[in-house]
C-alpha positions as CSV (number, residue, x, y, z in Angstrom):
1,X,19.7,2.2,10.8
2,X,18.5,-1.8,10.7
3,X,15.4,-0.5,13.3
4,X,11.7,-0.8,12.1
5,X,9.7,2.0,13.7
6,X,9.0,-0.3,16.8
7,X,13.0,-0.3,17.3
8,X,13.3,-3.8,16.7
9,X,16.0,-5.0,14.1
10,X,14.5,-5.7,10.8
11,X,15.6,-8.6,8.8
12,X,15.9,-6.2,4.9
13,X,14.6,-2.8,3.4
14,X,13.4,-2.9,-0.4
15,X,15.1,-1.1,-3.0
16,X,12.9,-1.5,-6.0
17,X,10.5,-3.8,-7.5
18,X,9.3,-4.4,-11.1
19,X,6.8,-7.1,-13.1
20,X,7.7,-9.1,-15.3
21,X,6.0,-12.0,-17.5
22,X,3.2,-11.7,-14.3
23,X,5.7,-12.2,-11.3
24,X,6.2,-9.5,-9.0
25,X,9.8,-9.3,-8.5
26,X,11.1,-6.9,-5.4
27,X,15.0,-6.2,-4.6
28,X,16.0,-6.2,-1.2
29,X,18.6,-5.4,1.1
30,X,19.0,-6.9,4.5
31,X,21.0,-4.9,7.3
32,X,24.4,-6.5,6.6
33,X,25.8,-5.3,3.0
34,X,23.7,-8.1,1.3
35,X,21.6,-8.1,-2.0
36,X,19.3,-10.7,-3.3
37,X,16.2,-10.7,-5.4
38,X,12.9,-11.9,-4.1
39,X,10.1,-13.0,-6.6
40,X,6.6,-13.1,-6.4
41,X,4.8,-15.8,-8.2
42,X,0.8,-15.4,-9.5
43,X,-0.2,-17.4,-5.9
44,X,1.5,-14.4,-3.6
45,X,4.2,-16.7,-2.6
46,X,7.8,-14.9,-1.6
47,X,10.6,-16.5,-2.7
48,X,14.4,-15.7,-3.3
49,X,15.2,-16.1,-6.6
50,X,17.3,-18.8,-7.7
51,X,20.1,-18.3,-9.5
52,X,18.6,-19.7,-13.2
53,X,16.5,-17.0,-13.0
54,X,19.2,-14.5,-12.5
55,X,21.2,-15.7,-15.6
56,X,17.9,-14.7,-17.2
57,X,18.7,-12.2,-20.1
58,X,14.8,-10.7,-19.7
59,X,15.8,-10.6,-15.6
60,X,18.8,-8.8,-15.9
61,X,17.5,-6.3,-18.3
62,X,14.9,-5.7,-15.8
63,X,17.5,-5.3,-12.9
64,X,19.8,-3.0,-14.7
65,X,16.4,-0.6,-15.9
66,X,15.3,-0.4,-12.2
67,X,18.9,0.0,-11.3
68,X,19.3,2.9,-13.8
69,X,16.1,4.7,-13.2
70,X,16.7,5.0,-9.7
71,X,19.6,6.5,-9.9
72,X,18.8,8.7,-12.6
73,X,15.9,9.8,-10.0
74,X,18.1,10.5,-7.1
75,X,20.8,12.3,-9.4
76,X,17.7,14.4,-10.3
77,X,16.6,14.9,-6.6
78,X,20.3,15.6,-6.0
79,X,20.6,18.4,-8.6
80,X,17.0,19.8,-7.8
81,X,18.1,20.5,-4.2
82,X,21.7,21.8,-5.1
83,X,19.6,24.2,-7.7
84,X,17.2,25.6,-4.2
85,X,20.3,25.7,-2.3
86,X,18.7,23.1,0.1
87,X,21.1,20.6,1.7
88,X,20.5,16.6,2.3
């Protein structure tokens, strides 16, 4: 709902994260329909990624597994509750 649990509006939630080559990257999604990736270099220091780093071939792969495997997990999730009759 864009609230944190004080009810204040918070600025993105994360989808996923991954490493790669030592960085920490993390994908986020701020409240308006928005998505940009966020890196985290050896230091700890948070940084959008720029867009170089997104034409990366190694970067994109990573993206798309994440992208894939998360999906794949909530199409599981999905089927396991259809399967006990529960509903979402």
């Amino acid at each position: 709902d864009g609230q944190d649990i004080d009810g204040l509006p918070t600025e993105g939630v994360e989808i996923t994260c991954f490493h790669l080559d030592g960085s920490h990257f993390m994908i986020y999604t701020p409240s308006d329909p928005l998505l940009f990736v966020a890196v985290k270099d050896g230091n700890g220091q948070l940084q959008i990624a720029d867009d170089d780093l997104l034409e990366d071939p190694a970067v994109i792969s990573a993206i798309d597994e994440e992208t894939e495997f998360n999906a794949l997990v909530e199409e599981e999730a999905a089927l396991l509750e259809s399967l006990l009759g529960k509903e979402r």
